[in-house]
C-alpha positions in Angstrom: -43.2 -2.2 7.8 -41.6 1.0 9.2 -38.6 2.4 8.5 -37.0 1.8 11.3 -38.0 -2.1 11.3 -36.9 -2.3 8.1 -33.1 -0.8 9.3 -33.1 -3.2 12.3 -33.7 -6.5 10.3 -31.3 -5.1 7.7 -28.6 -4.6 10.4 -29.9 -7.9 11.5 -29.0 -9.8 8.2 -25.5 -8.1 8.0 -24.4 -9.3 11.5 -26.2 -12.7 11.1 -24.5 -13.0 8.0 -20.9 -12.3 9.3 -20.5 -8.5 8.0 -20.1 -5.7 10.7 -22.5 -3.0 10.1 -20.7 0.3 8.1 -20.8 3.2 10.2 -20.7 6.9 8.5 -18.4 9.1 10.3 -19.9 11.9 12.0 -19.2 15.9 12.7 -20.3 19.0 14.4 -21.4 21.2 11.0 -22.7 24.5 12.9 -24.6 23.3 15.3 -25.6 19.8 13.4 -24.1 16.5 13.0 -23.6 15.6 9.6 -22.1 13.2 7.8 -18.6 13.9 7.1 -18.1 12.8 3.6 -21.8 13.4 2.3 -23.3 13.3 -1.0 -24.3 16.6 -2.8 -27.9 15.7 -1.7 -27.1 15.5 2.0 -25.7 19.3 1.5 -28.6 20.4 -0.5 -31.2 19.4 2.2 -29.3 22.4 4.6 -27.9 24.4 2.0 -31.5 25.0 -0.6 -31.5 28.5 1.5 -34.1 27.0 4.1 -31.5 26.3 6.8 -28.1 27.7 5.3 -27.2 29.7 2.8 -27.9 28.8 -0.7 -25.5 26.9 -2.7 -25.0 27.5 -6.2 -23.3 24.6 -8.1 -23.4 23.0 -11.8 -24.7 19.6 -12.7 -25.0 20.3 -16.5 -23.0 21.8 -19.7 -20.2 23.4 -16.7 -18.0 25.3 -18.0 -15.5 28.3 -16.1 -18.2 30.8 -16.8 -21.0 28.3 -14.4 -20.9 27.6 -10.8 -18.4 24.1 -10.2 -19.4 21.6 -11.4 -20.5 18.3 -9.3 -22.5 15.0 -9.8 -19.2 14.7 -12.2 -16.5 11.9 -13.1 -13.3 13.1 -12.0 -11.1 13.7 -13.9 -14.1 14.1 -16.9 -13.5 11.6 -19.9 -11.4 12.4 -22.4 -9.9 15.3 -20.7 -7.6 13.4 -18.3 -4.6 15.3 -19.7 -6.0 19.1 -18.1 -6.5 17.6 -14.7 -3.9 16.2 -12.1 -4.1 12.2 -10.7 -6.3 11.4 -8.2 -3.9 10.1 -6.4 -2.4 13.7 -5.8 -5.7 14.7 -4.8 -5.8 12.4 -2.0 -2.8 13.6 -0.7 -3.7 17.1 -0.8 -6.9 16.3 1.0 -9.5 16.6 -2.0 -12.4 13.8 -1.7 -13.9 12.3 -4.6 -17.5 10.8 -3.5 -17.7 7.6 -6.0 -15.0 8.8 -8.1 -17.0 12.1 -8.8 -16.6 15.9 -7.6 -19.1 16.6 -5.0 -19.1 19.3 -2.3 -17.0 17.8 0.2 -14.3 17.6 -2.7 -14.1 21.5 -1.7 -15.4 21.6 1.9 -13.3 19.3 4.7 -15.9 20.3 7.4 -13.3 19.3 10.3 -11.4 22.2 9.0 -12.8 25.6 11.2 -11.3 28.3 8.1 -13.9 30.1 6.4 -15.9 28.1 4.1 -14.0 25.1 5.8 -12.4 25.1 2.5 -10.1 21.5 1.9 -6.9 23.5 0.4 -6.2 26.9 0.8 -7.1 29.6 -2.1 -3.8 31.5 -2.3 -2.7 31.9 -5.7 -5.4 29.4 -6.9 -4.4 26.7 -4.6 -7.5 25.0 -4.1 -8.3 25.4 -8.0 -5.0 24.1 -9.1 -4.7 21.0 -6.5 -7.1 19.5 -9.4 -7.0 21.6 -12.6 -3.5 21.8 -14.6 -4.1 25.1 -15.7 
């Protein structure tokens, strides 16, 4: 079966079965559509160097010295008290993709400033929207 067979009869079970099909929601991302709350992967396929520029990032033993961190629980267990509610988060516009820091935690691609950074950097704004100090 192809792939796109297998994505009709899927849709085809969801709306047989009573549940509307779950739509990602889409943006302009120079010149592409993307989705706009991707994965880390999603980024990566662009942003390897191939397409976009290269992304540097940290999946593994982060600390400040590395890249950010993503692929990771926010806030990371056991050190709830050095980060701020993720309720606060939300209101400052930082996403959390499954409850973990992933690019689009950063990056609010409907925003057209450079790096289409979610929070502003001015006197560590975007760092300290999530880290106490």
């Amino acid at each position: 079966m192809t792939r796109s067979a297998f994505a009709v009869l899927a849709i085809l079970s969801l709306l047989s079965a009573g549940a509307e099909p779950v739509c990602a929601e889409m943006t302009d991302h120079h010149g592409f559509t993307v989705e706009l709350h991707a994965s880390v992967e999603d980024c990566v396929v662009c942003h390897d160097g191939s397409i976009a520029k290269n992304v540097v990032y940290c999946l593994n033993d982060c600390s400040i010295m590395t890249p950010h961190a993503v692929k990771h629980r926010y806030p990371p267990p056991g050190r709830e008290a050095a980060y701020r509610p993720v309720a606060s988060l939300q209101e400052a516009g930082i996403e959390l993709v499954d409850g973990m820091v992933a690019c689009v935690s950063c990056h609010n691609l409907t925003n057209q400033s450079p790096y289409h950074l979610a929070v502003g950097i001015a006197a560590s704004g975007l760092c300290l929207t999530c880290h106490i100090q």
